[in-house]
C-alpha positions as CSV (number, residue, x, y, z in Angstrom):
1,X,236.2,125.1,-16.4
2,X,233.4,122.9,-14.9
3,X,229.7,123.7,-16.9
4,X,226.9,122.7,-14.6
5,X,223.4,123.2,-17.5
6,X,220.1,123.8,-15.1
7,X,216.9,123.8,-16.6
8,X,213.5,124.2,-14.1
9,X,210.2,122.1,-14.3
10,X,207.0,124.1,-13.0
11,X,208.8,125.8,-10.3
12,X,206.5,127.7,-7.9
13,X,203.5,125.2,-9.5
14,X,201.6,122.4,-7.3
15,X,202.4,119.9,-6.3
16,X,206.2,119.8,-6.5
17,X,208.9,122.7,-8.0
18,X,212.1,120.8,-9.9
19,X,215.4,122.0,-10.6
20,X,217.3,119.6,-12.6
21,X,220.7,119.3,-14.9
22,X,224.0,117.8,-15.4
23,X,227.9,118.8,-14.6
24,X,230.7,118.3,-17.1
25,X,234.2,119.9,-18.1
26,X,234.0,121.9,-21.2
27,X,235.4,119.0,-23.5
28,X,232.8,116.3,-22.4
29,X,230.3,118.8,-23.3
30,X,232.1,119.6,-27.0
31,X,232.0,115.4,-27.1
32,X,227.9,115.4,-25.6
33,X,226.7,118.0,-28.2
34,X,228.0,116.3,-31.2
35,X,226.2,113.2,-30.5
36,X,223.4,114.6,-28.8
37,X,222.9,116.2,-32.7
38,X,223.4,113.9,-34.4
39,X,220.9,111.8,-32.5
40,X,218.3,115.0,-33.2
41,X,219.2,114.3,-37.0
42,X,218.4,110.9,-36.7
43,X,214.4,109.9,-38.8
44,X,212.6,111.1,-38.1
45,X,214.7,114.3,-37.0
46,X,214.0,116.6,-34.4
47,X,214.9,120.4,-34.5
48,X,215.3,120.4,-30.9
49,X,214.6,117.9,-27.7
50,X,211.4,119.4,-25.5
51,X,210.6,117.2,-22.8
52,X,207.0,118.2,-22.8
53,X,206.6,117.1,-26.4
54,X,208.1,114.2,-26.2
55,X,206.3,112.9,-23.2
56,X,202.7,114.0,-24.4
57,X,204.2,113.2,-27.8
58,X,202.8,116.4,-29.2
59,X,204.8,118.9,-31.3
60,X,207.7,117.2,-33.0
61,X,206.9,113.7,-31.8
62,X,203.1,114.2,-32.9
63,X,202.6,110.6,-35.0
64,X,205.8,109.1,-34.5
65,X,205.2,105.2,-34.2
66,X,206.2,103.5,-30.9
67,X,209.2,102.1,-31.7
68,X,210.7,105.5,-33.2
69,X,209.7,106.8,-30.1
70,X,211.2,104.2,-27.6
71,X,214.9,104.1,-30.0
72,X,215.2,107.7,-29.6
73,X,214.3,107.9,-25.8
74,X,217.1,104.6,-25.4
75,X,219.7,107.0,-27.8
76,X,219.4,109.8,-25.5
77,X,219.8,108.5,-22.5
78,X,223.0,106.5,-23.6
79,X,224.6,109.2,-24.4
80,X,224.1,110.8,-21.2
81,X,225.4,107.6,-20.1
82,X,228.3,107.1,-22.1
83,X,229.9,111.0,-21.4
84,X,229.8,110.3,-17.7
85,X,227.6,113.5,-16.8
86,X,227.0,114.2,-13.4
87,X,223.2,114.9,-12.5
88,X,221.8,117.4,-9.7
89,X,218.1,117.9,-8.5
90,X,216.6,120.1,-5.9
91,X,212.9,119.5,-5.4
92,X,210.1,121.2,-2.8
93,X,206.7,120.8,-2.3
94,X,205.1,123.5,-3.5
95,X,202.4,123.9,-1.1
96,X,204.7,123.2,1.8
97,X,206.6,125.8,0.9
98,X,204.4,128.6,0.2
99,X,202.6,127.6,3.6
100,X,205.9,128.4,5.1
101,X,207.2,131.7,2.9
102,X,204.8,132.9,0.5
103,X,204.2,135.6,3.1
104,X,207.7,136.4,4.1
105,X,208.2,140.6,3.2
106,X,211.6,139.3,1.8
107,X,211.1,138.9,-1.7
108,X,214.0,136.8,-2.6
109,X,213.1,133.9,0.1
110,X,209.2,134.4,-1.4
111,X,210.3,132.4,-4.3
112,X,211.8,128.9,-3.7
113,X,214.1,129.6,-6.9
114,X,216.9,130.8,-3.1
115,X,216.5,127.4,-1.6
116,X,216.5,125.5,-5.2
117,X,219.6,127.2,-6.1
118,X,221.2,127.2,-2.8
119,X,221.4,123.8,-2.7
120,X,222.3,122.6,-6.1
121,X,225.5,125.1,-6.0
122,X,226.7,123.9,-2.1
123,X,226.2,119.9,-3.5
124,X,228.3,121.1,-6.4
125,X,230.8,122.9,-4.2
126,X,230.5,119.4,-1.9
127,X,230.9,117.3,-5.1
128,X,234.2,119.5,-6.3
129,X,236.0,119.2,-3.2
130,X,235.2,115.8,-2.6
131,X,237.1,114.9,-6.6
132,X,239.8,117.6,-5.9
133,X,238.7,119.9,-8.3
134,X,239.6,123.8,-8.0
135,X,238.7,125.6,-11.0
136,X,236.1,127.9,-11.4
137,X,232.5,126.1,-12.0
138,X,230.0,128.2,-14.3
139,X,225.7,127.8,-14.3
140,X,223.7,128.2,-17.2
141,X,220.3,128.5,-16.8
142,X,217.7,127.9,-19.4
143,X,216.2,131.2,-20.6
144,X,212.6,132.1,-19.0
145,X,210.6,134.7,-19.4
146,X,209.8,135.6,-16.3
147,X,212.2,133.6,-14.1
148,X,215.7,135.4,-15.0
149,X,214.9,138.2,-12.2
150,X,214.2,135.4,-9.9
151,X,216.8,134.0,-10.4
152,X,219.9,136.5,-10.3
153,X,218.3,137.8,-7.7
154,X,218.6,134.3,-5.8
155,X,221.9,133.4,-7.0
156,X,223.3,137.0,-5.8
157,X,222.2,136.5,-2.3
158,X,223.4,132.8,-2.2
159,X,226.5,134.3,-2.6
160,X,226.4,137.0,-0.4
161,X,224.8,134.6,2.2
162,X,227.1,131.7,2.0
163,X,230.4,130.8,4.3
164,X,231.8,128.0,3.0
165,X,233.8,128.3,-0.4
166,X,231.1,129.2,-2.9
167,X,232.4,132.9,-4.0
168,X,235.9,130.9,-4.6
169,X,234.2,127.9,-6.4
170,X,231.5,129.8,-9.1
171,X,231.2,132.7,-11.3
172,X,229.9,136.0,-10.1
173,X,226.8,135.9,-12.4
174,X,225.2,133.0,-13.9
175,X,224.0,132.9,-17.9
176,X,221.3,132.4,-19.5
177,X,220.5,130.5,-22.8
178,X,217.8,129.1,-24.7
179,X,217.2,125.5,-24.9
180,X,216.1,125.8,-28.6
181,X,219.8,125.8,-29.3
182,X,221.9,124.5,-26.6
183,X,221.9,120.7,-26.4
184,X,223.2,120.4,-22.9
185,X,220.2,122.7,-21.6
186,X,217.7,120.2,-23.9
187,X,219.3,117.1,-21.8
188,X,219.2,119.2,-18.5
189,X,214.9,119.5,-19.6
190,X,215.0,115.9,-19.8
191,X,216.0,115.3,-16.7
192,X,214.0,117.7,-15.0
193,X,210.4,116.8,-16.4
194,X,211.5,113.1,-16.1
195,X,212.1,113.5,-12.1
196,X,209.1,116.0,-11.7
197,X,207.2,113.5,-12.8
198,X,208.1,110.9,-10.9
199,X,207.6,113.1,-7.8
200,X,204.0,114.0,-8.7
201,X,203.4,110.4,-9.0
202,X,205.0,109.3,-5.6
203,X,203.2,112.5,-3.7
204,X,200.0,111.2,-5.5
205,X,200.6,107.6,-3.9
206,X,200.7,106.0,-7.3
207,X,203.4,103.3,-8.0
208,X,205.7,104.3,-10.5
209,X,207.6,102.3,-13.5
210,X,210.3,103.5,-15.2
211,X,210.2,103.4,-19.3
212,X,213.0,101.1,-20.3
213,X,215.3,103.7,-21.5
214,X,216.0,104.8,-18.0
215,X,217.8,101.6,-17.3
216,X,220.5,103.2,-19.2
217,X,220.8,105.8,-16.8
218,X,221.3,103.3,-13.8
219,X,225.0,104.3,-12.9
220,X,224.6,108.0,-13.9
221,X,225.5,109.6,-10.5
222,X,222.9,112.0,-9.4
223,X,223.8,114.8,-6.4
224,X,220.0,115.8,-5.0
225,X,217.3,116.1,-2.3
226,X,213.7,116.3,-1.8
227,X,213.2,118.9,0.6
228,X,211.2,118.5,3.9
229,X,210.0,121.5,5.8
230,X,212.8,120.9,8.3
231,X,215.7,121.5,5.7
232,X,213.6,124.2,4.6
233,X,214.0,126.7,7.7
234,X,217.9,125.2,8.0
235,X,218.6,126.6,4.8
236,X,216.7,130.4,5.2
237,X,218.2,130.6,8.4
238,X,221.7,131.1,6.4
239,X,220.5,134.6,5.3
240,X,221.0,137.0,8.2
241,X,217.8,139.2,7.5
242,X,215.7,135.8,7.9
243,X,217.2,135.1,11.0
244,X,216.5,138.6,12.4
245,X,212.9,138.0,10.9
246,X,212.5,135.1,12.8
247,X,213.8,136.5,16.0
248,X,211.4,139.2,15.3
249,X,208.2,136.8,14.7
250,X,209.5,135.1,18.1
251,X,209.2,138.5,20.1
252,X,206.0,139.0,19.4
């Protein structure tokens, strides 16, 4: 079985909403999380990886010297790099968005967590078919408080909604767990804050460099979009109630 590890970064926050992680089969990930701890254990060690630490370098990476800093960020990222993982991203303007569906009396397609997930599961159904594969794929979502409704709620109506072969392809319900202790969700949160912030800095016109570790990351294969407000209403009007919304709106 196929793991695909999804971890958010400020979804439903200005100016943009990230979902971000990384596909493997279920030995790559046994290989990933043995390295991936012992790169935690490394001095000085790390309990856990928290992207938001580490890029305010706060928490856990509060006084670490430079160099510590930039070593651990290059280990990381080759590890990533030497297990092969696959990467997938869905990202929406936030603002763009909500002007278009913050209103809408359906509550899933209030939240962009429908569209987010939506995508990421049809370019991993795309991805699958395109390398043959035919197993059953499973989604685990980091846990947040908050977001687990959200997100069920979303992934039950992607199913429901969907035509192609996503029933066949992924398990009826995804699973949550916490980041604290799962390393592949701690790499998917690395991902996620690293691309959200690159966003915020291309939406804010600002020219952005890439820290030096990333270079190791410059044949990872990465399966994503940024979303425009045109693929937006392509992708609601897959759910049946939206379309007969939208017919109604037109009526009137």
């Amino acid at each position: 079985m196929l793991k695909v590890y999804v971890d958010d970064s400020n979804v439903g926050e200005e100016p943009v909403s990230v979902l971000a992680g990384w596909v493997a089969d279920e030995g790559t990930w046994a290989s990933f999380e043995k390295d991936w701890t012992a790169a935690l254990s490394m001095s000085p060690k790390l309990a856990y990886y928290k992207e938001a630490e580490a890029h305010a370098r706060q928490g856990q990476f509060a006084g670490w010297s430079d160099q510590s800093f930039r070593d651990r960020m290059h280990r990381f990222t080759r590890i990533i790099g030497d297990h092969k993982l696959v990467g997938i991203v869905s990202a929406v303007p936030t603002n763009l968005y909500n002007d278009r569906f913050s209103g809408n009396p359906d509550k899933v397609l209030r939240h962009p967590y429908y569209f987010m997930i939506y995508d990421l599961v049809s370019r991993v159904a795309i991805y699958l078919e395109k390398i043959g594969f035919n197993e059953k794929v499973q989604f685990i979502f980091d846990e947040q408080r908050g977001q687990q409704e959200a997100i069920e709620s979303s992934w039950r109506r992607v199913l429901e909604t969907d035509s192609g072969r996503m029933k066949d392809i992924v398990t009826e319900y995804p699973i949550f767990r916490s980041d604290r202790s799962v390393m592949a969700l701690q790499a998917a949160d690395f991902s996620a804050g690293y691309l959200r912030r690159d966003l915020v800095e291309h939406l804010g016109g600002k020219e952005h460099t890439d820290p030096p570790w990333i270079a190791n990351m410059s044949k990872t294969d990465i399966l994503g979009k940024f979303w425009d407000e045109d693929k937006l209403l392509e992708y609601a009007m897959t759910d049946p109630e939206f379309r007969e919304k939208m017919r109604e709106q037109r009526g009137h």
